[in-house]
C-alpha positions in Angstrom: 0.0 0.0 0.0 1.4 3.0 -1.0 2.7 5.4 2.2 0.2 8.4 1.3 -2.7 5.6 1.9 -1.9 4.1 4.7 -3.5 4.7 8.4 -1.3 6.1 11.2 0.1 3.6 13.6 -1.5 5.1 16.3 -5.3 4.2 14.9 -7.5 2.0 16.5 -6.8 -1.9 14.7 -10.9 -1.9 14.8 -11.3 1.5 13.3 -8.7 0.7 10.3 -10.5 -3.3 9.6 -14.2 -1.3 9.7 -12.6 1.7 6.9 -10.9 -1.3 4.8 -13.8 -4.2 4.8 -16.2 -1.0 4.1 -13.5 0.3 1.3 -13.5 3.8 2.4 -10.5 5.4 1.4 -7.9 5.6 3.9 -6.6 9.4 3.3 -10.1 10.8 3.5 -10.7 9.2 6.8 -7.4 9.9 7.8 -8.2 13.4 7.1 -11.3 13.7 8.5 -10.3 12.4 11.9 -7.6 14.9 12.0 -9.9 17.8 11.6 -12.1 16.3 14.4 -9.0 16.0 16.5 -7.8 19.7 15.5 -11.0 21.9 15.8 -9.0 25.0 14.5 -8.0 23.2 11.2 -5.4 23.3 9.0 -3.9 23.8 5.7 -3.4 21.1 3.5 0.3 21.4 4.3 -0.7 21.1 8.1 -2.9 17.8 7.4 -0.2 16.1 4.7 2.7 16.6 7.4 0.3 14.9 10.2 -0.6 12.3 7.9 2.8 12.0 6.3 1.2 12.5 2.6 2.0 15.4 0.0 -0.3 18.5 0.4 -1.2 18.3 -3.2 -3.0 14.9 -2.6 -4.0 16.1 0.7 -5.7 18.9 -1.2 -7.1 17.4 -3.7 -9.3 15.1 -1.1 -10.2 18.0 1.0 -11.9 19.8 -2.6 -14.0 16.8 -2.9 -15.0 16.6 0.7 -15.8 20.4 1.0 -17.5 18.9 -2.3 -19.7 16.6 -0.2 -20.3 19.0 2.5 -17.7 17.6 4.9 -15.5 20.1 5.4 -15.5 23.7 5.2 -13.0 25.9 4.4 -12.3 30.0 4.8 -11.2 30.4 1.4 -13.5 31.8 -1.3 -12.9 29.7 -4.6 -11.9 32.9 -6.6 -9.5 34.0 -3.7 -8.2 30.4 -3.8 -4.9 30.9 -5.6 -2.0 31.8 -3.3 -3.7 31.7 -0.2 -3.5 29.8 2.8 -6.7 27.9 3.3 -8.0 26.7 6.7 -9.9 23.6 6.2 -12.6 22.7 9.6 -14.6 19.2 9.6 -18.6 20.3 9.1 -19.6 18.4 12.0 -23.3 18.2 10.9 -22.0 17.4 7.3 -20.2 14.3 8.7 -22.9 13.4 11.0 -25.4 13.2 8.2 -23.2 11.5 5.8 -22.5 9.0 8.2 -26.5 8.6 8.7 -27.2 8.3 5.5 -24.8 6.2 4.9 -25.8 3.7 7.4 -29.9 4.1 6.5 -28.7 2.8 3.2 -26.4 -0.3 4.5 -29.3 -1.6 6.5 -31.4 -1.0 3.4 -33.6 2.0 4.9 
C-alpha cells in the first residue's frame, strides 16, 4: 500500500479493519479524523505533514470533501490561488453523511 494511503500507527486496529472491509478510502478518513482532532483546522500542508502525505493529494481530497459537504473551508474559490486555506470538519455534514450512509447499508 502506498505510504500516502496508509492509516497512522496510532489508529484503533478496529477503526482501520471497519474503513478497509467497508472500502473507504484511507486518506479521507485519515483526514477527517484529524480535523475532528484539531477543531482550528489546518492547511493542506498542516494535514499532509500529520498524515505524512504530500499537500497536493492532501488537497485534492479536501476539494471533494468540502464537495460533499464535509468540510468547510475560509477560502473563497476565486480568492483560492496563493492563499492559505483553513480547512474545519462540518460536524453536521459528517454526521449526516454517516447517517445516510448507514440508512442505506441496513437497506432504509
Amino acid at each position: 500500500m502506498p505510504r500516502y494511503v496508509q492509516p497512522a500507527s496510532s489508529t484503533d486496529p478496529e477503526a482501520v479493519s471497519v474503513i478497509d472491509v467497508l472500502g473507504l478510502n484511507p486518506l479521507r478518513a485519515g483526514i477527517l479524523r484529524y480535523l475532528a482532532q484539531n477543531p482550528d483546522g489546518g492547511t493542506s500542508g498542516d494535514i499532509g505533514r500529520a498524515l505524512d502525505a504530500g499537500y497536493k493529494t492532501v488537497h485534492w481530497h479536501l476539494r471533494r470533501l468540502e464537495q460533499g459537504g464535509l468540510v468547510d473551508s475560509d477560502g473563497v474559490n476565486a480568492d483560492r490561488q496563493g492563499q492559505r486555506v483553513i480547512y474545519k470538519l462540518n460536524h453536521r455534514g459528517l454526521d449526516t453523511a454517516v447517517d445516510e450512509a448507514a440508512k442505506y447499508l441496513k437497506g432504509k
